[in-house]
C-alpha positions in Angstrom: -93.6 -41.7 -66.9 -93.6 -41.9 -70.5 -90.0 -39.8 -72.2 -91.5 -39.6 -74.9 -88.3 -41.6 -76.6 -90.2 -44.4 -78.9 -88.6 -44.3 -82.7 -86.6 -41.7 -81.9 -82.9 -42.1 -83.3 -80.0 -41.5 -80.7 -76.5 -42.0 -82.0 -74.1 -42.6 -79.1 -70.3 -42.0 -79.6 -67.9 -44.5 -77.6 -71.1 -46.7 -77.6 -69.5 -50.1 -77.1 -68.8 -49.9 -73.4 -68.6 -48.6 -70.5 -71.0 -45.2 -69.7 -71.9 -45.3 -73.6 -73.0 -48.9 -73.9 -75.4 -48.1 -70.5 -76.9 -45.5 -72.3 -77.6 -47.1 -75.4 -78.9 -49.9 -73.3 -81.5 -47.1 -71.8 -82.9 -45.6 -74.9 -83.4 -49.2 -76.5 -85.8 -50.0 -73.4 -87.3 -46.6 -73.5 -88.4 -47.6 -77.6 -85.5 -46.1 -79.2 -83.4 -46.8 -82.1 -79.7 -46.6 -81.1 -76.2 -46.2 -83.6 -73.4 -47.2 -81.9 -70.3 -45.6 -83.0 -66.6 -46.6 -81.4 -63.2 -47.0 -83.3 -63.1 -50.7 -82.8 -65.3 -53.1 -84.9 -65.1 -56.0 -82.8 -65.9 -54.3 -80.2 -68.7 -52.9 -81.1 -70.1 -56.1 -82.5 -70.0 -57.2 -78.8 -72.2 -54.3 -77.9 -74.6 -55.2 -80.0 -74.9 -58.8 -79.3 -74.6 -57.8 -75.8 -78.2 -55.1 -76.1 -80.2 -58.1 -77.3 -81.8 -58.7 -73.8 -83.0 -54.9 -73.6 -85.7 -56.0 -75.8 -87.3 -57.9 -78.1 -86.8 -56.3 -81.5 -83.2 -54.8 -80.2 -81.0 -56.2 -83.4 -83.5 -54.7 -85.2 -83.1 -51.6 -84.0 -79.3 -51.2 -83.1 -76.8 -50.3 -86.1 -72.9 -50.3 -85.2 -70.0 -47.7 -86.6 -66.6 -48.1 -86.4 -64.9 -44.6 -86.9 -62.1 -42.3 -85.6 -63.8 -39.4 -84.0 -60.3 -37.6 -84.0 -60.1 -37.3 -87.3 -62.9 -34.7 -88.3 -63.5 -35.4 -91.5 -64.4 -39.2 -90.4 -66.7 -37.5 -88.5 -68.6 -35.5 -90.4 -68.7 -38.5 -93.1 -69.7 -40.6 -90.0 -73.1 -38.4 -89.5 -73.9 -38.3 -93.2 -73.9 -42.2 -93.0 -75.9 -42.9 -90.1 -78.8 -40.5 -91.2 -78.7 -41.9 -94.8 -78.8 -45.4 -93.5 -81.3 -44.2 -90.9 -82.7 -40.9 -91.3 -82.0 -37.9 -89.1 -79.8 -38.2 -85.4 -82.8 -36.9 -82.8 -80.9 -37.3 -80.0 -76.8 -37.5 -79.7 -75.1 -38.4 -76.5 -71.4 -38.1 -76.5 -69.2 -40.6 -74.3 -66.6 -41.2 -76.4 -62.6 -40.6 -76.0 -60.4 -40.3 -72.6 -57.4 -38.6 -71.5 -54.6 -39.9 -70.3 -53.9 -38.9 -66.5 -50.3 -37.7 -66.2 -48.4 -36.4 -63.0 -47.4 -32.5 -63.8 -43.7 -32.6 -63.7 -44.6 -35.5 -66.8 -46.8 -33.1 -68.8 -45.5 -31.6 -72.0 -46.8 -29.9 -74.9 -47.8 -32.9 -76.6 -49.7 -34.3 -73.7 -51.6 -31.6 -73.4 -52.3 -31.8 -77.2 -53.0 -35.2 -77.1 -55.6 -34.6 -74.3 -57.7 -32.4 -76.2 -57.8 -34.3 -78.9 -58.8 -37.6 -76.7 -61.5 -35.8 -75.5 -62.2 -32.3 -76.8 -62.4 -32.7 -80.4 -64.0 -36.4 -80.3 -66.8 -34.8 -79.2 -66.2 -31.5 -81.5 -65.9 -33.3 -84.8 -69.6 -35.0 -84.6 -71.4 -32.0 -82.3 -70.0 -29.4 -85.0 -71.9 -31.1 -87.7 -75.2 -32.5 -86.3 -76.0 -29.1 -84.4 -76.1 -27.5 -87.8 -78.2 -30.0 -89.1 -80.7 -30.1 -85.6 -81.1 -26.5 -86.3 -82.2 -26.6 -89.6 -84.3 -29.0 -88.8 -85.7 -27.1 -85.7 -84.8 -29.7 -83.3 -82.4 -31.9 -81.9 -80.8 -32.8 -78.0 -76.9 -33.2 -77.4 -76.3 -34.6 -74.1 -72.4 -34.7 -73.3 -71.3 -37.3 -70.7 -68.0 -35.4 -70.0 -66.3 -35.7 -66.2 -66.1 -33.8 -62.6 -62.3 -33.3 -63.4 -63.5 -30.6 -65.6 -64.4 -28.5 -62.5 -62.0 -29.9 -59.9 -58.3 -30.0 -60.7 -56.4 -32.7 -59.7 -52.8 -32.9 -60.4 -52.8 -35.7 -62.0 -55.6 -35.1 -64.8 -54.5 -31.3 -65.4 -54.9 -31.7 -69.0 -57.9 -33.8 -69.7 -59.4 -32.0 -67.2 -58.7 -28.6 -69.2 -60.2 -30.7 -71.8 -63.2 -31.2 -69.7 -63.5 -27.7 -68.9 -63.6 -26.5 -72.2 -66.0 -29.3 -73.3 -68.2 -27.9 -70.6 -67.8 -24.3 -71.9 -68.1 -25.0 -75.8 -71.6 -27.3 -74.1 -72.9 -24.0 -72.2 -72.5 -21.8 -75.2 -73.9 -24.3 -77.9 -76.9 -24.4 -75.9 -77.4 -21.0 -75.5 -76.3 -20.2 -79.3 -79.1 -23.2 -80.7 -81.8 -22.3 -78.4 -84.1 -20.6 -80.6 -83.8 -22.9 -83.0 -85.0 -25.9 -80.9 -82.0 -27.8 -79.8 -81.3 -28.3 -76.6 -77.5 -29.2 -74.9 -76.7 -30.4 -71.4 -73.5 -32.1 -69.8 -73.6 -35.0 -67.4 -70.5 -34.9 -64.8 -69.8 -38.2 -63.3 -67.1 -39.4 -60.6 -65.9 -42.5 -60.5 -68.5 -44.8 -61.9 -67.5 -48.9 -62.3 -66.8 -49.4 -65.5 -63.6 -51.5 -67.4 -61.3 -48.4 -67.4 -62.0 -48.1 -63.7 -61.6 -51.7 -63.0 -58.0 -51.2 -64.8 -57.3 -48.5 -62.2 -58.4 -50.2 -59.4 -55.8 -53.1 -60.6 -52.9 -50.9 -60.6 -53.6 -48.8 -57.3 -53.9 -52.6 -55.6 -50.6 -53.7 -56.7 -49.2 -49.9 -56.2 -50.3 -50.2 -52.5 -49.8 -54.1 -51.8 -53.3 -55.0 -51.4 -55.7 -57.0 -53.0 -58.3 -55.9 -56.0 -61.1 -56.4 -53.3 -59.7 -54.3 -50.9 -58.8 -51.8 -53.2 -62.7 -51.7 -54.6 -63.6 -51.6 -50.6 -61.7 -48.2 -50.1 -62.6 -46.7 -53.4 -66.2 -47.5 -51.9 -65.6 -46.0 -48.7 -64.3 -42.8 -50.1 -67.8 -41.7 -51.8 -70.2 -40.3 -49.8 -72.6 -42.5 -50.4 -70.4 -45.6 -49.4 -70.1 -46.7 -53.0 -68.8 -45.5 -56.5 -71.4 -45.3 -59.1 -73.1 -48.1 -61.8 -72.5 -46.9 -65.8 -76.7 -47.3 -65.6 -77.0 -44.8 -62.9 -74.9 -42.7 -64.8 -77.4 -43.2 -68.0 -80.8 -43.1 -66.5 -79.9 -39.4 -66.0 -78.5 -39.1 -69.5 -81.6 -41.2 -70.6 -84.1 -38.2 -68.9 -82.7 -34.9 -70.2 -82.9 -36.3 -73.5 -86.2 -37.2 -72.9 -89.6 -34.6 -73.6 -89.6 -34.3 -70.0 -86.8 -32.5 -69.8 -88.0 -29.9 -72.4 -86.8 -27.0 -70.2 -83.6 -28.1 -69.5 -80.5 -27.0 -71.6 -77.1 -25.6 -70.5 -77.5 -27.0 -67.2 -74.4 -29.0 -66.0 -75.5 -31.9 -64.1 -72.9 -32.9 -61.4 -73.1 -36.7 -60.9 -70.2 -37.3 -58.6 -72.1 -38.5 -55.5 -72.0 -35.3 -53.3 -67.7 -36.1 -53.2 -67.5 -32.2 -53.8 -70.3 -30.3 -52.0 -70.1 -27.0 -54.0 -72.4 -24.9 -55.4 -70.6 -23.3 -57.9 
């Protein structure tokens, strides 16, 4: 199936691991030319030495960004950058920021702020700008890799899954709002997928409950429906898709990724 992704330019926020670096990985091999953008400059140099096997020519084609998506004047600097250095963002697939997961009676008012900025507004400060600019130029695909807490609340993610929520919301509208004018945005939901950040969590639940990592991994396995948590490139090949021409009907859709772990319709 050709995605019709070849020389097309995909700028990935929180590109230098994790769910981001996968997805970078997947547009390289599909012909793409990927900017990475995280806050940490050695980290993202590690990114791009790490993408060399996803093809030949893949130094060639990877550019790295270090730049606080928080602050949204960074931001909007950040995309007049990357399309100077390397013409106009086709394709931009948010994966960057986290909240931190707090127990209620520990939530305050700056928690909650700090949430949406970790994860709201990181995505806000770039998608605000380069929607603009997809619409003047009559095309353009967002693809927002955002979280099932955003539909599920769990007590202990109340406020980055608020911040999920509304990322989902701001998605569905921007989609509708942009239609006409050729750009198309969609939201990818995953559960748990293996990445670093999950591997930290998996560290502390072992030593909160006495056990070892392995045996922590084995019941965080056992607890997905499909006897396993998800791989960062599972997560991507779908991100990978419905930025792709054959996906050129889909936008606004909300793509739960979570392993069937909450069978709901809704």
């Amino acid at each position: 199936m050709d995605l019709e992704l070849a020389g097309k330019h995909v700028l990935v926020t929180g590109g230098s691991k994790g769910i981001g670096l996968a997805c970078a990985r997947g547009f390289l091999q599909a012909g793409a030319r990927v900017s990475l953008v995280a806050r940490n400059e050695q980290t993202l140099g590690s990114a791009a030495l790490s993408l060399a096997d996803a093809r030949p020519d893949a130094e060639r084609l990877v550019a790295t960004y270090a730049c606080d998506l928080g602050d949204p004047q960074a931001a909007v600097q950040l995309v007049e950058r990357v399309e100077q250095a390397h013409g106009p963002v086709d394709i931009l697939v948010n994966s960057a920021g986290a909240a931190r997961r707090s127990p209620p009676d520990e939530l305050d008012a700056a928690k909650w702020h700090a949430a949406m900025q970790a994860k709201y507004f990181t995505y806000i400060h770039v998608m605000d700008p380069l929607v603009k600019r997809m619409a003047a130029r009559g095309a353009g695909v967002i693809v927002n890799v955002v979280g099932a807490g955003g539909k599920v609340a769990s007590p202990i993610h109340l406020a980055g899954g608020a911040a999920n929520a509304a990322l989902m919301l701001a998605s569905a509208g921007l989609a509708n709002a942009y239609a006409a004018r050729g750009v198309r945005v969609n939201v990818v939901n995953p559960g748990p997928v293996v990445t670093d950040r999950l591997q930290e969590g998996l560290l502390a639940d072992a030593r909160l409950q006495g056990i070892s990592p392995e045996e922590a991994r084995k019941r965080a396995d056992a607890r997905q429906p499909l006897g396993r948590l998800a791989e960062a490139r599972e997560i991507a090949d779908a991100v990978v898709f419905l930025a792709s021409a054959r996906a050129s009907y889909v936008t606004g859709a909300v793509l739960a990724m979570d392993g069937a772990a909450v069978p709901t319709v809704i």
